[in-house]
Phi, psi and omega in degrees: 000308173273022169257011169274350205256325176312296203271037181245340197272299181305310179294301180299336177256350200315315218272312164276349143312297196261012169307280199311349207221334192263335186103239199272032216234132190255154194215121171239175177297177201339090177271020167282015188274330185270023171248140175281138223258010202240153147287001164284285180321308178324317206306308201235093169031037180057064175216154169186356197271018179225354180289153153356117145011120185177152210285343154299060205232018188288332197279332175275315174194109184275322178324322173331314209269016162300334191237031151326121155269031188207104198308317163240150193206140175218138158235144151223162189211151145236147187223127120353136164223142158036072191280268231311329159232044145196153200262320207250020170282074219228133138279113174256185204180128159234251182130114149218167186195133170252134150287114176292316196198207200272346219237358193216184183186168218205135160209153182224149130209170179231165192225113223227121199255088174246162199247031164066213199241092167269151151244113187282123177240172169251335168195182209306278174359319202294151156326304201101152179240088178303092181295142183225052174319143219201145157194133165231125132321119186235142231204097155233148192239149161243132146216154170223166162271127189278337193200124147346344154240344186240123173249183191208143150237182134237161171207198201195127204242139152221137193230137169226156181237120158246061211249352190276155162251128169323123183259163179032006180083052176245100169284351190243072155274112169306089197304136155295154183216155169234205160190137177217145147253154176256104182263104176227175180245182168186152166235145179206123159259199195287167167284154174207154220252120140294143197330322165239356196203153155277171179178141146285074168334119165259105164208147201221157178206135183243095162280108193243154152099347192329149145179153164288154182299145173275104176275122172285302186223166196304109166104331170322189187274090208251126185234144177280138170288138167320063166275128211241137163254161134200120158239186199207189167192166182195154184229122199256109190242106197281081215279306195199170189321323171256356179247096164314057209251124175245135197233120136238199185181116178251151190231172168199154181233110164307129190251037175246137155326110172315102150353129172222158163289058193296354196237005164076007181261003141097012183213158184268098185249179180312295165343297164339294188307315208267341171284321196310299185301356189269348184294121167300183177270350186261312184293320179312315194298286219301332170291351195282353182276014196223351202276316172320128212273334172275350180110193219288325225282321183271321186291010147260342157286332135329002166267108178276165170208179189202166186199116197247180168198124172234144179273085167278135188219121213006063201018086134200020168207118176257102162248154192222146183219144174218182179217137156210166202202132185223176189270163176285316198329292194289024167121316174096331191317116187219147176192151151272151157233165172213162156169175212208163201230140159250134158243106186223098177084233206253013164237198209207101126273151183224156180230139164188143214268215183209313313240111169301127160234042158222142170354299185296101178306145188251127177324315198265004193297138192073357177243148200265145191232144171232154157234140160214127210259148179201134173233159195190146192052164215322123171289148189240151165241112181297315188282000000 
């Protein structure tokens, strides 16, 4: 129990914790909205706003799915959190998305982070309460095509956080809540044929996450959502009828404000925090491309980038490889990925692994991730 109340303390509190003690490393509220929630995508380093089509495709860029080849599609996935100490900690992930016609498409998912089950006792004896800490996204998209090569969607995210535990015996601890939209684009062109091979351009872009900050009780401490820039670009190099290789590479920018030393006294202190919380959320975006206390030189270490591949052989078999790479200033996060695809009739799994290669240990490090897929009813053809 008590290394689930650690790392419930660290989910909840996280954003002030890595004020203090990390400096510059930016931390918002419910960052399961920023673990990639598919084993495909998982698969080619934590990238989807510029890949292929596929029935995950909400959390990254739902325009993708104005260019279905499939009138209907469901995903579902699980992903293991931080398994080597503890079993029931999981992100789970569901998904559908319809063709309204050939130029538009309608998508729901939902995205759902639980910390399994604590029991709070106040001394040996006690019975106990049980807590079921919790946070979920629930997610619908409109996208349509603006051009034969270009779409566009929005969408509208409700997100609640239940991560507090009942205090003094008190069970009706309030859960927190938001509303965010998502503005993104895709590109996908015609195919064209090249000296030894055909190929396709891909490219995409996701402003996600749009929202006022989330507060846990009343009067409280207000944190920003992980509002996310993330584009990308991708080239689908088309060998022959069975062979495929898509090559992308994607970047992405937190679009929250930098922990600053407002008072010049050389440490990110309590003082520090309560000027840091009066920043809104429309000034945080907008300071978040200028604010880095080192210049232009950190505010690009505020970038992550990731760079995947995938190999298709007659569409049903699938490998896949990523990189993904953040600065140690910023959090540190550096992994390889691997993972592979089945396909049989309309449905479709994927798996795909992790192995950290920087010092800062990875939550997801060592877990095996599944996805399954299902596309259904009437083929649409895009060229």
């Amino acid at each position: 129990m008590m290394k689930k109340i650690s790392i419930l303390f660290f989910l909840v509190f996280g954003l002030k914790i890595s004020a203090q003690q990390e400096q510059r490393v930016i931390t918002t509220a419910v960052p399961f909205l920023t673990i990639a929630a598919d084993a495909r995508s998982a698969g080619m380093g934590d990238m989807g706003v510029a890949t292929s089509t596929d029935a995950l495709s909400q959390q990254w860029n739902p325009s993708k799915f104005a260019f279905a080849e499939r009138k209907m599609g469901i995903g579902l996935s699980y992903t293991p959190y931080l398994e080597s100490i503890i079993t029931d900690i999981a992100l789970l992930n569901a998904s559908f998305y319809s063709k309204i016609d050939e130029k538009s498409a309608f998508a729901l998912s939902l995205r759902y982070f639980t910390l399994g089950e604590i029991v709070l006792r106040q001394f040996a004896n006690d019975p106990g309460t049980l807590a079921k800490p919790n946070e979920l996204a629930l997610d619908g998209s409109y996208s349509m095509k603006l051009s034969p090569t270009f779409s566009m969607a929005i969408g509208g995210r409700f997100i609640r956080s239940n991560l507090k535990l009942p205090q003094n015996g008190d069970v009706d601890s309030q859960a927190a809540s938001s509303f965010a939209v998502d503005i993104s684009g895709y590109y996908r062109s015609k195919e064209k044929a090249y000296s030894s091979f055909d190929g396709r351009w891909r490219a995409g872009f996701n402003l996600s996450n749009l929202g006022s900050k989330i507060q846990y009780d009343e009067g409280g401490q207000e944190n920003f959502l992980p509002t996310n820039l993330k584009f990308g670009v991708g080239f689908d190099f088309i060998l022959d009828q069975d062979n495929v290789i898509g090559i992308t590479s994607e970047f992405n920018k937190l679009l929250v404000p930098t922990p600053q030393d407002f008072d010049g006294d050389g440490d990110i202190d309590a003082e520090d925090n309560a000027e840091y919380q009066k920043i809104g959320f429309f000034s945080g975006l907008t300071k978040s491309f200028s604010d880095a206390p080192d210049g232009f030189g950190e505010e690009l270490k505020e970038f992550t980038w990731a760079l995947g591949a995938e190999y298709t052989y007659q569409n049903a078999f699938m490998i896949r490889t990523g990189y993904f790479n953040e600065s140690e200033e910023k959090g540190s996060r550096k992994f390889f990925t691997l993972g592979a695809g089945f396909r049989f009739k309309m449905a479709q799994i994927d798996l795909s692994y992790l192995f950290s290669t920087s010092q800062v240990k990875n939550p997801l490090e060592n877990t095996l991730r599944f996805s399954l897929t299902f596309s259904l009813g009437e083929e649409f053809y895009n060229d």
